[in-house]
C-alpha positions as CSV (number, residue, x, y, z in Angstrom):
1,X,9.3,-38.1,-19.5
2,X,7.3,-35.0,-21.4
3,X,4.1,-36.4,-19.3
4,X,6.3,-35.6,-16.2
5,X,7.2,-32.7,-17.2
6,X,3.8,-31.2,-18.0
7,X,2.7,-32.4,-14.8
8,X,5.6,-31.1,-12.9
9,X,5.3,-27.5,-15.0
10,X,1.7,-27.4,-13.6
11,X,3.0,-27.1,-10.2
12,X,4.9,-24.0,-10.1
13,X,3.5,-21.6,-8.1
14,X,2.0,-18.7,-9.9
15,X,1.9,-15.0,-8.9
16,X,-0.8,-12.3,-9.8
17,X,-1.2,-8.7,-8.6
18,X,-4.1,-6.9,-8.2
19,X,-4.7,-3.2,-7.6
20,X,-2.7,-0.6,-7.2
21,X,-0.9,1.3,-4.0
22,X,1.5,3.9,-4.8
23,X,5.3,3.4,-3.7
24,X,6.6,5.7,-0.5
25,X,8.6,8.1,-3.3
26,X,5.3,8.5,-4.9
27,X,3.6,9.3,-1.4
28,X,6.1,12.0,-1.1
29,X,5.3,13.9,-3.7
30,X,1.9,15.0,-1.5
31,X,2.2,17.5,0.8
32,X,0.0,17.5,3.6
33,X,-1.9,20.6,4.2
34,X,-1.2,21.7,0.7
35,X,-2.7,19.4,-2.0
36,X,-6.3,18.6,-2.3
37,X,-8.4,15.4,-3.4
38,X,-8.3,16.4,-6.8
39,X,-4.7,16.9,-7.3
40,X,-4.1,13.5,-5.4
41,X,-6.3,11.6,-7.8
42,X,-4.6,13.5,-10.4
43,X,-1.1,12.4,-9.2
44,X,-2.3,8.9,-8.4
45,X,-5.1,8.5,-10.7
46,X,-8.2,7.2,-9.3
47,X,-8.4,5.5,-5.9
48,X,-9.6,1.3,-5.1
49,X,-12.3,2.9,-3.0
50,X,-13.4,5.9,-1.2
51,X,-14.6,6.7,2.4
52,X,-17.7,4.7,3.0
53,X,-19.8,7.0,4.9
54,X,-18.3,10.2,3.9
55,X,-15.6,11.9,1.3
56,X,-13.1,11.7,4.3
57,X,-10.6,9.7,2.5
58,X,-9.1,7.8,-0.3
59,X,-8.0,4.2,-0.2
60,X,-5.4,2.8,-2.9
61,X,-4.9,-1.2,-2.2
62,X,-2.6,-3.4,-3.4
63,X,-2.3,-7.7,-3.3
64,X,0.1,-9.9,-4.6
65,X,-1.3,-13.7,-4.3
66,X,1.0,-17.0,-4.9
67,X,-1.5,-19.1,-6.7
68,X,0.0,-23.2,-6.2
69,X,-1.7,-25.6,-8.6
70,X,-4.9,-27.1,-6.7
71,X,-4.4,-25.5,-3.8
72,X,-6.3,-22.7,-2.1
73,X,-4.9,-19.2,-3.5
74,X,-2.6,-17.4,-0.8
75,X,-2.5,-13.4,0.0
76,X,1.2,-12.7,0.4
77,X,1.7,-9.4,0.5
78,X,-1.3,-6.3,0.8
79,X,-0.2,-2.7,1.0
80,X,-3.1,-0.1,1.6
81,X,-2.5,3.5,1.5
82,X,-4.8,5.5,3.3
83,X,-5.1,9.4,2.3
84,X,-7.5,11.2,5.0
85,X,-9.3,14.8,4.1
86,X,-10.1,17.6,6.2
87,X,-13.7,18.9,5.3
88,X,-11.8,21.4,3.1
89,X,-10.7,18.5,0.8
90,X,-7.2,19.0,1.8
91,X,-4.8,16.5,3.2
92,X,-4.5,15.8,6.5
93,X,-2.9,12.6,6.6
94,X,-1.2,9.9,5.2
95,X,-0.8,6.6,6.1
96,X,0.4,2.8,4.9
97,X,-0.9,-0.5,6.2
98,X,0.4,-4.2,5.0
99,X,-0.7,-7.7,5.8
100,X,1.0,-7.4,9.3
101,X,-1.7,-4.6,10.6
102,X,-4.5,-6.3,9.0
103,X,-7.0,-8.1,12.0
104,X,-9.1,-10.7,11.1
105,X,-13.0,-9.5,11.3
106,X,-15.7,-12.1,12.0
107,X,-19.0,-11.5,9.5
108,X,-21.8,-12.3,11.1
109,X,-24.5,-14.0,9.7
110,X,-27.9,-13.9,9.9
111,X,-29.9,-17.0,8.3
112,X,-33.9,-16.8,8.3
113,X,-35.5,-19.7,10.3
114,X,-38.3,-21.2,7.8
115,X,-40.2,-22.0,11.1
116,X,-41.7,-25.7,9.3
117,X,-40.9,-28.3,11.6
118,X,-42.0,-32.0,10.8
119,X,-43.7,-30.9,8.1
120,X,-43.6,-32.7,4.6
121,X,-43.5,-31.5,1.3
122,X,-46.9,-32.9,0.4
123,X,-48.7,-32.1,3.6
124,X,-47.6,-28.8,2.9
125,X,-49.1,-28.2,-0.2
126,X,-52.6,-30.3,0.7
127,X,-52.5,-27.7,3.6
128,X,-52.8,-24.8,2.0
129,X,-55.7,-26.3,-0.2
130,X,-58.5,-25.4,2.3
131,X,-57.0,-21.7,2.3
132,X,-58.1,-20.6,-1.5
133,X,-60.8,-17.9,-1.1
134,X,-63.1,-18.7,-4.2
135,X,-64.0,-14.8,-4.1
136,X,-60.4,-14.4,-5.5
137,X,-60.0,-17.6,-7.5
138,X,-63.3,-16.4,-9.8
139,X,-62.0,-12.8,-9.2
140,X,-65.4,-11.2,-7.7
């Protein structure tokens, strides 16, 4: 009966939260057109990311995942707040995104061809015998 137990206890799903995103009462406290970057990350403390290419924004990200003994770990619920800068540093906007606007990108991939074809491991290596340069193997 305890064996049962144990095994059942080790299929309760498990939730874990990662990161941060400020709630929509905190988001009100900024004032667009009034506060800058600084007093943001002051009020927020400091953001998940930044802009990637320039200071033009602040991103705060939030996940919750449902973790279900073997299985593969599932995203339920990601809330990312987006906090855009003018070139002043003030704010110019303010925006949330969950799960539901998320789109799925595609990574591409690029793998290096090795360009040996039918060649084996040894005839490989007795290949390159006839390529040492004795002028470098004595050092001269």
């Amino acid at each position: 009966m305890a064996l049962a137990a144990l095994a059942l206890a080790g299929c309760v799903a498990q939730f874990r939260n990662h990161g941060y995103a400020p709630s929509d009462s905190e988001l009100a406290e900024v004032l667009v057109g009034l506060d800058t970057r600084d007093s943001v990350i002051e009020t927020f403390g400091p953001p998940t990311t930044g802009g990637v290419l320039e200071q033009g924004a602040v991103y705060y990200v939030e996940s919750r995942w449902r973790l279900y003994g073997a299985l593969e770990p599932q995203i339920i619920d990601r809330q990312l707040v987006a906090i855009s800068f003018d070139p002043e540093g003030v704010v110019s906007n303010v925006e949330r995104f969950t799960l539901e606007d998320g789109r799925v990108i595609t990574l591409s991939r690029r793998v290096t061809d090795d360009n040996v074809r039918n060649t084996t491991f040894i005839r490989q290596l007795l290949g390159n015998l006839g390529r040492i340069d004795n002028a470098d193997f004595l050092g001269i």
